[in-house]
N, CA, C and O atoms as CSV, one atom per row, in Angstrom:
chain,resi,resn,atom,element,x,y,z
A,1,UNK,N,N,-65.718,113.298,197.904
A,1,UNK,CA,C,-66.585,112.145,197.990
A,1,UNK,C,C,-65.782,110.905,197.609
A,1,UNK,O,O,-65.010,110.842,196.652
A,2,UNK,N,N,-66.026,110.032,198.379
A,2,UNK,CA,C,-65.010,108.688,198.230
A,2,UNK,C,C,-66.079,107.974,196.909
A,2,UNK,O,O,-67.233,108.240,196.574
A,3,UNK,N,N,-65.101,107.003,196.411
A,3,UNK,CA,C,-65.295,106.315,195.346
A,3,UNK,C,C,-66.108,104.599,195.955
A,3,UNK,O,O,-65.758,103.881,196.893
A,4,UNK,N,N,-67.023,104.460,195.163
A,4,UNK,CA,C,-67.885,102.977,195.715
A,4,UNK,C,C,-66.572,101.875,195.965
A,4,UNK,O,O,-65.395,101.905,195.606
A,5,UNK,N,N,-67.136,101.192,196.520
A,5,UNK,CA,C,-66.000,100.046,196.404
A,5,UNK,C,C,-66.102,99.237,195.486
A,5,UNK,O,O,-66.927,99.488,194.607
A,6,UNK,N,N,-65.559,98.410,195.428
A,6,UNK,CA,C,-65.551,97.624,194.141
A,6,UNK,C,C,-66.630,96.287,194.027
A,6,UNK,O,O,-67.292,95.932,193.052
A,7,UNK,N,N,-66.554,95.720,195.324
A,7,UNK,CA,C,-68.156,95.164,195.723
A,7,UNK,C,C,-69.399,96.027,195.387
A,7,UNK,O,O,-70.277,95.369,194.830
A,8,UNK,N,N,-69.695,97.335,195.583
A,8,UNK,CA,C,-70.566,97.823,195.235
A,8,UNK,C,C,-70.622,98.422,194.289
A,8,UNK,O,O,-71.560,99.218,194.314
A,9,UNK,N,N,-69.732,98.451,192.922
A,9,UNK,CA,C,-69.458,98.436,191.668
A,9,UNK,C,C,-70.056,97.109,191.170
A,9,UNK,O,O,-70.850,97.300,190.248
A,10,UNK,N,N,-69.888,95.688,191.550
A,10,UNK,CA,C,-70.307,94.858,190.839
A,10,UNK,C,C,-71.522,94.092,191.457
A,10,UNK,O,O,-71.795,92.907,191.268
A,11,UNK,N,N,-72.246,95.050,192.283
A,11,UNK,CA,C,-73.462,94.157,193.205
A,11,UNK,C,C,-74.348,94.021,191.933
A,11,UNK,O,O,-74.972,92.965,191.827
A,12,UNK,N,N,-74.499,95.071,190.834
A,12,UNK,CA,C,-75.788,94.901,189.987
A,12,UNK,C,C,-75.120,93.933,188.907
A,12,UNK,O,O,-75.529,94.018,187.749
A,13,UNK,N,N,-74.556,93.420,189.083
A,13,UNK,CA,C,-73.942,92.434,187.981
A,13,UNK,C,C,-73.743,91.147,188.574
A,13,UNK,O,O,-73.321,90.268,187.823
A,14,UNK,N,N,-73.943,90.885,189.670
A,14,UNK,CA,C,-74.260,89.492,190.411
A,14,UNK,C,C,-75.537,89.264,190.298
A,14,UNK,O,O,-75.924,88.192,189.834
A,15,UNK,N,N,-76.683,90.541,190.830
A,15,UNK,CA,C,-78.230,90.131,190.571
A,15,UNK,C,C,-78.320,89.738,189.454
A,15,UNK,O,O,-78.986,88.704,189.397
A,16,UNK,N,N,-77.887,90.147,188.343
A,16,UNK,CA,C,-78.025,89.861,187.113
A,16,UNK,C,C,-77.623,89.141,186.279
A,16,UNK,O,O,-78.137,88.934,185.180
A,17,UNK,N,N,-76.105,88.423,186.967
A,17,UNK,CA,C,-76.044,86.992,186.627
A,17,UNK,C,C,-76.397,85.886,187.542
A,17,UNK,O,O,-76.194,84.755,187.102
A,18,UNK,N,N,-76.850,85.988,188.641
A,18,UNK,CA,C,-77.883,85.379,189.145
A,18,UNK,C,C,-79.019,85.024,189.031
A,18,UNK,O,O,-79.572,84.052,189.545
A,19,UNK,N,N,-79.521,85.984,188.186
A,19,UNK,CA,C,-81.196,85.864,187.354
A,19,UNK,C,C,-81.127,84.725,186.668
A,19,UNK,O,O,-81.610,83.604,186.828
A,20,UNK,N,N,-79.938,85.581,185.300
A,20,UNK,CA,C,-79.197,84.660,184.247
A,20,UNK,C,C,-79.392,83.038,184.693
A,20,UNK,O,O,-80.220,82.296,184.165
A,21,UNK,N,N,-78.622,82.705,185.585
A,21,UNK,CA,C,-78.102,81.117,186.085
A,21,UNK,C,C,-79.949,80.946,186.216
A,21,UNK,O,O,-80.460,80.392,185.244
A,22,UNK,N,N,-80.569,81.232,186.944
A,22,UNK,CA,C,-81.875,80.917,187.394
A,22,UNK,C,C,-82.565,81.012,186.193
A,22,UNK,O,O,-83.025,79.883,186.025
A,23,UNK,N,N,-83.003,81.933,184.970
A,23,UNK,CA,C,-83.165,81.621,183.905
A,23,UNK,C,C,-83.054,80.314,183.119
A,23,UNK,O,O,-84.008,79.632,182.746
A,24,UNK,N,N,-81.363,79.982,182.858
A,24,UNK,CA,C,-80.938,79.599,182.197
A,24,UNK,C,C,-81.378,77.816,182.989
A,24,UNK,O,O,-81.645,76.960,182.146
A,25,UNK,N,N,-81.416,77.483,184.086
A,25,UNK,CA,C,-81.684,76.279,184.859
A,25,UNK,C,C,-83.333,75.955,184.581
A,25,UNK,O,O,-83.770,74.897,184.127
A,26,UNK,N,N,-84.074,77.066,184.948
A,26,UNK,CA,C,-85.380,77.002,184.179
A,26,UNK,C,C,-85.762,76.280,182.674
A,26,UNK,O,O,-86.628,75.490,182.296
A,27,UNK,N,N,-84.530,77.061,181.982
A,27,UNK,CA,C,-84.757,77.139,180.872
A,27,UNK,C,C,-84.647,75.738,180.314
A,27,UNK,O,O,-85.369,75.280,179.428
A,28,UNK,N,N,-83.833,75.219,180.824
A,28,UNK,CA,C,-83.168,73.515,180.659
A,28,UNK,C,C,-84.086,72.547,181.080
A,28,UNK,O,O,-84.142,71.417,180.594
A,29,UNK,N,N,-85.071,73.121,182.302
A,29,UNK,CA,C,-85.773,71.658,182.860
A,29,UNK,C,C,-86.672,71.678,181.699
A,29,UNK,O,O,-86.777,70.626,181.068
A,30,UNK,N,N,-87.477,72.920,181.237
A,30,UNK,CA,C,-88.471,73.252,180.395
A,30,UNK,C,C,-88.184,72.528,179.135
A,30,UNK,O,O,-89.205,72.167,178.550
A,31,UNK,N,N,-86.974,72.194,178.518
A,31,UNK,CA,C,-86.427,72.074,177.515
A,31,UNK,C,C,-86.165,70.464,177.811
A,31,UNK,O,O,-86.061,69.749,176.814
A,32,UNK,N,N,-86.082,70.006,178.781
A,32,UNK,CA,C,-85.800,68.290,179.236
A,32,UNK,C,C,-87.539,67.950,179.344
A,32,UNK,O,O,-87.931,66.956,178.732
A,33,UNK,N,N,-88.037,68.355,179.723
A,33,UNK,CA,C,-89.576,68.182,179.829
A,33,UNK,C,C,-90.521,68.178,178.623
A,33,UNK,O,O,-91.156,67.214,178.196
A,34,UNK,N,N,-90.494,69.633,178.076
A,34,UNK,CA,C,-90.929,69.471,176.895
A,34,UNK,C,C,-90.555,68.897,175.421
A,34,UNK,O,O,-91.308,68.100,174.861
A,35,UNK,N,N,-89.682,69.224,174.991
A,35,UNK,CA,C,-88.518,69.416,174.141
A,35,UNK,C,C,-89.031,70.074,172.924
A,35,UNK,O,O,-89.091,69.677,171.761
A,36,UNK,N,N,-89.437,71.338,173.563
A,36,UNK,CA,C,-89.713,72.428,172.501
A,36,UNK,C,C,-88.420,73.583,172.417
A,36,UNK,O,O,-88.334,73.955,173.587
A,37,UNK,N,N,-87.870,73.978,171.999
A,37,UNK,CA,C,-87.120,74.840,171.639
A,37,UNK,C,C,-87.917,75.983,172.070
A,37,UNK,O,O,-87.807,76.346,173.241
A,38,UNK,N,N,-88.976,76.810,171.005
A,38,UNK,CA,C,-89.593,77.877,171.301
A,38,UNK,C,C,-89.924,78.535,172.297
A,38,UNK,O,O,-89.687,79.730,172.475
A,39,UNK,N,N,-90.785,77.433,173.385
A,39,UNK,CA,C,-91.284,77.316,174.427
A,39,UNK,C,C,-89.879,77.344,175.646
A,39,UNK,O,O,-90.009,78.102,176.607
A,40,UNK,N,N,-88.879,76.685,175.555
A,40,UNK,CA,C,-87.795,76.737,176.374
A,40,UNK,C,C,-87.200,78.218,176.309
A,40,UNK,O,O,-86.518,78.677,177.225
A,41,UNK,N,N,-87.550,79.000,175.027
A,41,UNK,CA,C,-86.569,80.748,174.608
A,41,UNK,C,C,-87.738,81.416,175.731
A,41,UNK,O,O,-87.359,82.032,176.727
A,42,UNK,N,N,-88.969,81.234,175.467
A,42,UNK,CA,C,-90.154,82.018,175.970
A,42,UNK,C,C,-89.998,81.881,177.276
A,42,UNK,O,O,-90.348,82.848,177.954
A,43,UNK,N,N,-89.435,80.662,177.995
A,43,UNK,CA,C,-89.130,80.373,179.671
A,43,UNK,C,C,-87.971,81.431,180.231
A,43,UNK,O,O,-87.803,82.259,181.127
A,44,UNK,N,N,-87.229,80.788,178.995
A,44,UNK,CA,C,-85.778,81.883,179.405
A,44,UNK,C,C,-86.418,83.394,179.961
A,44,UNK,O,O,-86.405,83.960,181.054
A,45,UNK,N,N,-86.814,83.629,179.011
A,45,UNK,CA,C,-86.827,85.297,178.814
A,45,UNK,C,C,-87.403,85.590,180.078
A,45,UNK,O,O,-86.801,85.995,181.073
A,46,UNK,N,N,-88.744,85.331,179.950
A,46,UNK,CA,C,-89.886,85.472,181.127
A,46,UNK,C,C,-89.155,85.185,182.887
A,46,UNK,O,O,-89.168,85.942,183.858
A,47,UNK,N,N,-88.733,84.170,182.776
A,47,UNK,CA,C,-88.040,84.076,183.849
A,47,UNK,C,C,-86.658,84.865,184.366
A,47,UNK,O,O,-86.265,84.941,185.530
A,48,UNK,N,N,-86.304,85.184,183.690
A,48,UNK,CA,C,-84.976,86.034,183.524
A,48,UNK,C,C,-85.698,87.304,183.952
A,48,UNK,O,O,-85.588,87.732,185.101
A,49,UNK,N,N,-86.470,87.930,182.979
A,49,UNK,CA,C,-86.848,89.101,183.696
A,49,UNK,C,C,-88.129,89.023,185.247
A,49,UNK,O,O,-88.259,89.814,186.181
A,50,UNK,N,N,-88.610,88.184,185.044
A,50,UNK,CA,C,-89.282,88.211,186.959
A,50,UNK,C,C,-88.158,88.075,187.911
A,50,UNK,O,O,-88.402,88.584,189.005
A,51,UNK,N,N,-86.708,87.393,187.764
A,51,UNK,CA,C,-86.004,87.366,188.377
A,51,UNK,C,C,-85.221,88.779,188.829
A,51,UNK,O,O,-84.738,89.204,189.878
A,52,UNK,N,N,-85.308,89.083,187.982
A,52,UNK,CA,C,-84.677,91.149,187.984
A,52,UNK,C,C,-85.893,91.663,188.569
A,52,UNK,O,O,-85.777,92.430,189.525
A,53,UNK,N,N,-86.824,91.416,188.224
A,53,UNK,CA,C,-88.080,92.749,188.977
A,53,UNK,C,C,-88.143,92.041,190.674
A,53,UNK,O,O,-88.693,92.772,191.498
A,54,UNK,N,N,-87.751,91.042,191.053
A,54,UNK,CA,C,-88.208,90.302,192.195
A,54,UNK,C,C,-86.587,90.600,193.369
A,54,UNK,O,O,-86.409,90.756,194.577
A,55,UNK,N,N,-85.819,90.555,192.283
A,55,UNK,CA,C,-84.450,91.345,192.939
A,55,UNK,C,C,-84.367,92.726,193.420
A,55,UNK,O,O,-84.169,93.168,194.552
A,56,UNK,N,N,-84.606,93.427,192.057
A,56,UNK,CA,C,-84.679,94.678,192.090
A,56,UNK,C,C,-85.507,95.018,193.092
A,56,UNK,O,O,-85.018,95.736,193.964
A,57,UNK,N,N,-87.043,94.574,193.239
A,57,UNK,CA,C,-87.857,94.823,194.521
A,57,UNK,C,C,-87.292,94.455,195.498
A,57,UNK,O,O,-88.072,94.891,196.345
A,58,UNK,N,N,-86.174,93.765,196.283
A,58,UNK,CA,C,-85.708,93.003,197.815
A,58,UNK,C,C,-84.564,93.743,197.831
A,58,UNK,O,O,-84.150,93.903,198.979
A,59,UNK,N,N,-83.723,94.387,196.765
A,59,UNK,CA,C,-82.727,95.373,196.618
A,59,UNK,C,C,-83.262,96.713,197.883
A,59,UNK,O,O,-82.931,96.988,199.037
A,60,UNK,N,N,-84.505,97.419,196.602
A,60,UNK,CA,C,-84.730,98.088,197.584
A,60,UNK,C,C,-85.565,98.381,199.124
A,60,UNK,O,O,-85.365,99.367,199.832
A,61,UNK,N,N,-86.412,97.402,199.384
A,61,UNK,CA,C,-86.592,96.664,200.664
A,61,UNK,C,C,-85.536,96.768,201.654
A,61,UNK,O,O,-85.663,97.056,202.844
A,62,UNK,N,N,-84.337,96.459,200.924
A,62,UNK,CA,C,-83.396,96.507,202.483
A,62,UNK,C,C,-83.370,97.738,203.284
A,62,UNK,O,O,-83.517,98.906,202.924
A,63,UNK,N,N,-83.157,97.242,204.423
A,63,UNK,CA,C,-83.037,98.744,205.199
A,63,UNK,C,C,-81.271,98.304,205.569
A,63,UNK,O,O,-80.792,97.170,205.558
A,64,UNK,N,N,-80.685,99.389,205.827
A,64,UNK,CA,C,-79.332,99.765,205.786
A,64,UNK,C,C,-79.253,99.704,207.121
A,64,UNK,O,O,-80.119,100.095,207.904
A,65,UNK,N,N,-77.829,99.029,207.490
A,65,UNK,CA,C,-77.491,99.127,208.927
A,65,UNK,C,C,-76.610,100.630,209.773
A,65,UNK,O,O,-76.105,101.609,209.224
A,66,UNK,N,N,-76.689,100.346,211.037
A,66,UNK,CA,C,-75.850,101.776,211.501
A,66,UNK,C,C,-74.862,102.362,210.710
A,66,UNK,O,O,-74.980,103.524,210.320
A,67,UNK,N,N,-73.681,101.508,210.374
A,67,UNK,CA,C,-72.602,101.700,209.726
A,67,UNK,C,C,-73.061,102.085,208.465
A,67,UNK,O,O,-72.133,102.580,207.825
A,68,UNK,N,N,-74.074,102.062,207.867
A,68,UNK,CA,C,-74.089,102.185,206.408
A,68,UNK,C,C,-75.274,103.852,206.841
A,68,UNK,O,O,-74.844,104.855,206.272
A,69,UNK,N,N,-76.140,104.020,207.426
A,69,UNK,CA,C,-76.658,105.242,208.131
A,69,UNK,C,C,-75.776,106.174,208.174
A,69,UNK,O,O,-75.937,107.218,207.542
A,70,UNK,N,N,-74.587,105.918,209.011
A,70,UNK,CA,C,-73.453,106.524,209.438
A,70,UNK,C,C,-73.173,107.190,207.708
A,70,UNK,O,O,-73.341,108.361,207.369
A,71,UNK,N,N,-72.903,106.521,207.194
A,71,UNK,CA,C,-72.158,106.975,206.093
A,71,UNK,C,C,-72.479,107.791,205.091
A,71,UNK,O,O,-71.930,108.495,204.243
A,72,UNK,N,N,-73.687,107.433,205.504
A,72,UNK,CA,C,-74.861,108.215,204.389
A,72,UNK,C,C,-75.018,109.662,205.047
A,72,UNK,O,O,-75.327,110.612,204.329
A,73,UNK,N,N,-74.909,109.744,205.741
A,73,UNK,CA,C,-75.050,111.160,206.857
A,73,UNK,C,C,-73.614,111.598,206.783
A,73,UNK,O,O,-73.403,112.793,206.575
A,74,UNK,N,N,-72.939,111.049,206.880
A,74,UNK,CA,C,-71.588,111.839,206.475
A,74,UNK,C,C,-71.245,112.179,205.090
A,74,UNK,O,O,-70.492,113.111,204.808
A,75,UNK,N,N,-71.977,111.180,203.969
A,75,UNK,CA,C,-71.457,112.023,202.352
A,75,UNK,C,C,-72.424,112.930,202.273
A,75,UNK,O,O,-72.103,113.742,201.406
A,76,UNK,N,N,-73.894,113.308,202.955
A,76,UNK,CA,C,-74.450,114.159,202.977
A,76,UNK,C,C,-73.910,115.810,203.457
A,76,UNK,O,O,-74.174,116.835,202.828
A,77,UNK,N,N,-73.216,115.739,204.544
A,77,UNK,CA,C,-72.381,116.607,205.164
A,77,UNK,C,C,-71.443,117.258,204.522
A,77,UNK,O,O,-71.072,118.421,204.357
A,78,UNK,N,N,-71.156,116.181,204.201
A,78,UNK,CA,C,-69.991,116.442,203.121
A,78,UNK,C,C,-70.051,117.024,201.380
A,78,UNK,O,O,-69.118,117.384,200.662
A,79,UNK,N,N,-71.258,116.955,201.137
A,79,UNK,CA,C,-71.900,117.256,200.188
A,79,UNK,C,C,-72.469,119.132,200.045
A,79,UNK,O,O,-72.453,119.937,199.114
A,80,UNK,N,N,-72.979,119.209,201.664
A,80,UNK,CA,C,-73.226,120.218,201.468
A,80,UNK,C,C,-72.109,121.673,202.073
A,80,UNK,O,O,-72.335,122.846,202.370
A,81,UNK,N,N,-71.109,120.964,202.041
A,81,UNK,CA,C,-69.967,121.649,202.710
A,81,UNK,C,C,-68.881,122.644,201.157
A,81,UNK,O,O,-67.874,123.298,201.429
């Protein structure tokens, strides 16, 4: 069985500093607007994690193209060989 590539070693660590950045931009207007501290941690968080459940849901949504079909049918093959 071949080894992931290295793009697909670090795909869950882009969603997730992608959240992060989107969090953290949230977190700042909230914090220029209000200027509560508390209320800006409570944005962070909250937003940070809808950003992971809203990823995580469109993650698995995708449907896979031929080439990636293909492949999946061959480590299967290969699996049971």
């Amino acid at each position: 069985m071949s080894l992931p590539s290295r793009r697909d070693r670090f795909k869950p660590l882009e969603l997730i500093g992608l959240s992060g950045v989107l969090a953290v931009i949230s977190a700042l207007v909230v914090l220029m607007v209000s200027r509560d501290i508390q209320f800006m941690l409570i944005t962070l968080g909250v937003v940070f994690i809808i950003c992971i459940v809203f990823m995580a849901t469109f993650v698995l949504l995708a449907k896979p193209n031929k080439a990636e079909l293909a492949d999946i049918e061959q480590l299967d093959t290969e699996d049971h060989h």
